[in-house]
C-alpha positions in Angstrom: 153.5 91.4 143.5 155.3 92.0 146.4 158.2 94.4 146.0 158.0 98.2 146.3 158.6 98.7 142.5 156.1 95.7 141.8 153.3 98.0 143.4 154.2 101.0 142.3 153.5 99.0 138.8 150.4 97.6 140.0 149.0 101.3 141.2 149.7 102.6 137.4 148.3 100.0 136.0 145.0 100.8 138.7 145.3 104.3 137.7 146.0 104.3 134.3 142.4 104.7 133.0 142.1 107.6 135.1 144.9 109.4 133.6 145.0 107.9 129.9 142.1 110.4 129.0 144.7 113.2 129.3 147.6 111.8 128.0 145.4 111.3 124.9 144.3 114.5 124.9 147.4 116.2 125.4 148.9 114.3 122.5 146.4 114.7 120.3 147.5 118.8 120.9 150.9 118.0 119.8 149.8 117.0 116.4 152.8 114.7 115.8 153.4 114.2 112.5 152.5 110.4 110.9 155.0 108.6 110.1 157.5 110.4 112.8 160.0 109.2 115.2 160.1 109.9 119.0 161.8 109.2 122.0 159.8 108.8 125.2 162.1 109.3 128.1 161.1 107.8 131.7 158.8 105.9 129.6 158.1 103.7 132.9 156.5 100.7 132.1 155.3 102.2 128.0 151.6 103.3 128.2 152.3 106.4 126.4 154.4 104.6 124.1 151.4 103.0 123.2 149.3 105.8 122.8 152.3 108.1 121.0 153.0 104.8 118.3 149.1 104.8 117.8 149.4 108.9 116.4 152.3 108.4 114.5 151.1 105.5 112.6 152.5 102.5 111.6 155.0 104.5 109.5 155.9 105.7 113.1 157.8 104.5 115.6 158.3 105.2 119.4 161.8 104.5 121.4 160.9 104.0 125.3 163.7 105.0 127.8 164.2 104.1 131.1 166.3 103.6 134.3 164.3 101.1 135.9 164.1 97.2 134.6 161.5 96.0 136.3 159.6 98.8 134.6 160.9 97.7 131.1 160.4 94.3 131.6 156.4 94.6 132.2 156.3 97.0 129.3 157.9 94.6 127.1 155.5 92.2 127.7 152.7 94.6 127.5 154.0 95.8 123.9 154.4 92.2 122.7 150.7 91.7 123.0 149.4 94.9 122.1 150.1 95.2 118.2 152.8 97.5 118.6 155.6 95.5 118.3 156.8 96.9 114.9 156.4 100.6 116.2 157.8 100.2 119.9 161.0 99.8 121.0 162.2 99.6 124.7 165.6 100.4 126.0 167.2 101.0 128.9 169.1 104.4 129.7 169.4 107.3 131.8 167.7 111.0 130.5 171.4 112.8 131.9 173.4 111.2 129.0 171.0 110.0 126.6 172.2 106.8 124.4 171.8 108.7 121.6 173.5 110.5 118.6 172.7 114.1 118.0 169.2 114.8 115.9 168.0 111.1 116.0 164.4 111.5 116.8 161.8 114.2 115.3 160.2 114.7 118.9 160.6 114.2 122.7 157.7 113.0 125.0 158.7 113.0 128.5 155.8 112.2 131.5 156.3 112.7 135.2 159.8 111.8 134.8 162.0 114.6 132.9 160.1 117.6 134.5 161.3 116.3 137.9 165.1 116.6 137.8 167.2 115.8 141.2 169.7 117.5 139.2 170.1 121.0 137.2 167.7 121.1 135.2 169.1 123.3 132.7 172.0 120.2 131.2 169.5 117.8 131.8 167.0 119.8 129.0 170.2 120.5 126.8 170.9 116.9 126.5 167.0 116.3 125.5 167.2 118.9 123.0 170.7 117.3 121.3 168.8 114.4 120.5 166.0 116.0 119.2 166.6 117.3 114.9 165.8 121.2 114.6 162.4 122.2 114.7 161.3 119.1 116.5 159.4 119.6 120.1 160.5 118.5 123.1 157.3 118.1 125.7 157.3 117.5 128.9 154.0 116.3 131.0 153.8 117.3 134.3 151.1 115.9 136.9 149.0 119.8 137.8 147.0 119.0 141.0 143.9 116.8 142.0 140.8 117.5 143.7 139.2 114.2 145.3 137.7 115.2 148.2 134.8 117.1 147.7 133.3 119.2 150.7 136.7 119.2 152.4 139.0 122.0 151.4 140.9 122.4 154.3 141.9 118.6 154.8 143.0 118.2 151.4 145.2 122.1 151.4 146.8 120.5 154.4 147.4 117.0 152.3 148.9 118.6 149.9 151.5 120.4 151.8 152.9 117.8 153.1 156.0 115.8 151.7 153.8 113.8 150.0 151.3 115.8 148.6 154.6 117.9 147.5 156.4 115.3 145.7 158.7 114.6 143.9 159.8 118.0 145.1 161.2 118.1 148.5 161.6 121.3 150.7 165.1 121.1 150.7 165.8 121.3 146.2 165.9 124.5 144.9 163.1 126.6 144.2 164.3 127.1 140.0 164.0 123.1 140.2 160.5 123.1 140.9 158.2 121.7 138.1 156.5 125.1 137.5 159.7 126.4 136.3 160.3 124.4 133.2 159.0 127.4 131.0 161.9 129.4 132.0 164.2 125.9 131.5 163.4 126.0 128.1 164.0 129.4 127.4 167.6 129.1 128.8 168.4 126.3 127.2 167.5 127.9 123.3 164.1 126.3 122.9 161.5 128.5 120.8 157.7 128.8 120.8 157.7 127.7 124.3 154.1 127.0 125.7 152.1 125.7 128.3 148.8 124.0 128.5 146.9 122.2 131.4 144.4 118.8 130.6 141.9 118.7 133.2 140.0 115.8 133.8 136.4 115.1 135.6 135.4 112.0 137.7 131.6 112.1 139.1 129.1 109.7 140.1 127.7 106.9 139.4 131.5 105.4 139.4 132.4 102.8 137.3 134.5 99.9 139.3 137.7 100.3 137.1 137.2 104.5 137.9 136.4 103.9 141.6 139.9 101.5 141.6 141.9 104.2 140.0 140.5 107.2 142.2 141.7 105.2 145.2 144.8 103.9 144.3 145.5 107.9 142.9 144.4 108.5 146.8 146.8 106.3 148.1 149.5 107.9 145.7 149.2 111.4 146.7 148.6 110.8 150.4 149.1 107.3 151.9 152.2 108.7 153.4 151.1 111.7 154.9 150.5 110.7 158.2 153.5 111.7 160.2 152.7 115.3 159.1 149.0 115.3 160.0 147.4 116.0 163.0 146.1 113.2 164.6 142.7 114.1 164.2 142.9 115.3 160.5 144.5 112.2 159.7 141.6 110.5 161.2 139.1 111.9 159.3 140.7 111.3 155.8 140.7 107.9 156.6 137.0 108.1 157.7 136.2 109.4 154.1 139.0 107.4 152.3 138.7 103.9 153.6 136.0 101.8 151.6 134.1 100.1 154.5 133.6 103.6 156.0 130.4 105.0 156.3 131.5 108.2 155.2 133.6 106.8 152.3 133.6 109.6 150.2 133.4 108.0 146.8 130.0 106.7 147.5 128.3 109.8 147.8 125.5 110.1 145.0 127.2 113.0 143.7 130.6 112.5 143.9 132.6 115.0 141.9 136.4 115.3 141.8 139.2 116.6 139.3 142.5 115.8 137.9 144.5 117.8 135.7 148.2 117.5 134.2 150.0 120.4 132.4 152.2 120.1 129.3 155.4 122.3 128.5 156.5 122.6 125.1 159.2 124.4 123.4 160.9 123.9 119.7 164.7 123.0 119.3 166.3 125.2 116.9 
């Protein structure tokens, strides 16, 4: 692979059984009914279509929206071999003006993608919640915060304050845009029984290799862009504890410990 989009696809697929733990677990919370219909929007390349198909049922079935077809294109393929084919359906479209008629779909799952908007956010939830029949839920899943390296507080506060340990949000959107917000989206936009809950999710030692793999490629995620930001020497040493062949690699410390944690908004269309 050797396009920008065609690693981005390569790190979720590295990452993805870091994170699939919580997605699980956060959709197991919404009790989705069996035999419902949903609508995952910025569906990326479908592993949560996967995993929302699999609690509806084979009476289910799962619509997967997005903007991007390289993204769709992979996910195809992965749904044609995963036994999902019957409850999956790909399509491309943008969340703004969904290619939908009013009150098609009994719920809306949206990861990392509608709890970002570039836009206002309050049409953007509006036109989730047309598409969405009354009483259905409309959740959106939100990446919380990490902690990966252990013993070194400062380093990583500073990471994260950076453009890339801030993004998708940039310094220069509004502060009601910010992901934290989306509580108060929902509550302009109608929704009731608005709620929020945060997944958090433990990596220690002894490290698997597929774990190890998705802890660094989540590394690279976050922070490999940081450096213009950092001071030289701070930048230094997270590279010192972040590159493998280091001897102060920090995932091979016997007792490694680190966190990840995602946070799920929910509200009910009337």
């Amino acid at each position: 692979m050797s396009t920008r989009i065609d690693r981005y696809i390569q790190k979720l697929i590295v990452t993805d059984p870091l994170m699939q733990p919580l997605y699980k677990d956060a959709i197991q919370d919404l009790k989705l009914p069996p035999g419902s219909r949903g609508l995952d929007v910025g569906c990326g390349v479908g592993f949560q279509c996967l995993l929302l198909a699999d609690a509806v049922g084979p009476e289910g079935h799962v619509t997967g929206l997005d903007i991007t077809p390289e993204f769709l294109t992979y996910g195809a393929e992965m749904v044609k071999n995963s036994g999902f084919m019957n409850s999956v359906t790909l399509e491309d479209g943008d969340m703004n003006a969904l290619p939908f008629g009013d009150n098609t779909f009994d719920w809306l799952w949206s990861a990392n993608c509608a709890g970002y908007p570039t836009r206002e956010p309050l049409p953007m939830v509006k036109e989730l919640a047309r598409v969405v029949k009354p009483g259905g839920k409309i959740a959106l899943l939100i990446y919380a915060f990490q902690m990966l390296l252990p013993g070194y507080p400062a380093l990583e506060a500073r990471l994260n304050a950076t453009a890339a340990g801030i993004a998708p949000f940039t310094v220069e959107m509004k502060p009601e845009t910010h992901h934290l917000r989306v509580l108060g989206w929902f509550q302009k936009a109608g929704l009731e029984d608005v709620s929020v809950r945060t997944f958090v999710g433990e990596v220690h030692s002894p490290l698997s290799e597929e774990i190890r793999s998705a802890v660094e490629a989540l590394i690279d995620m976050r922070w490999g862009s940081a450096e213009p930001e950092m001071p030289q020497e701070e930048w230094a040493l997270f590279r010192r504890l972040t590159e493998p062949n280091s001897p102060e690699y920090i995932l091979n410390l016997p007792g490694y410990c680190g966190f990840i944690a995602v946070s799920m908004f929910q509200g009910k269309v009337v």
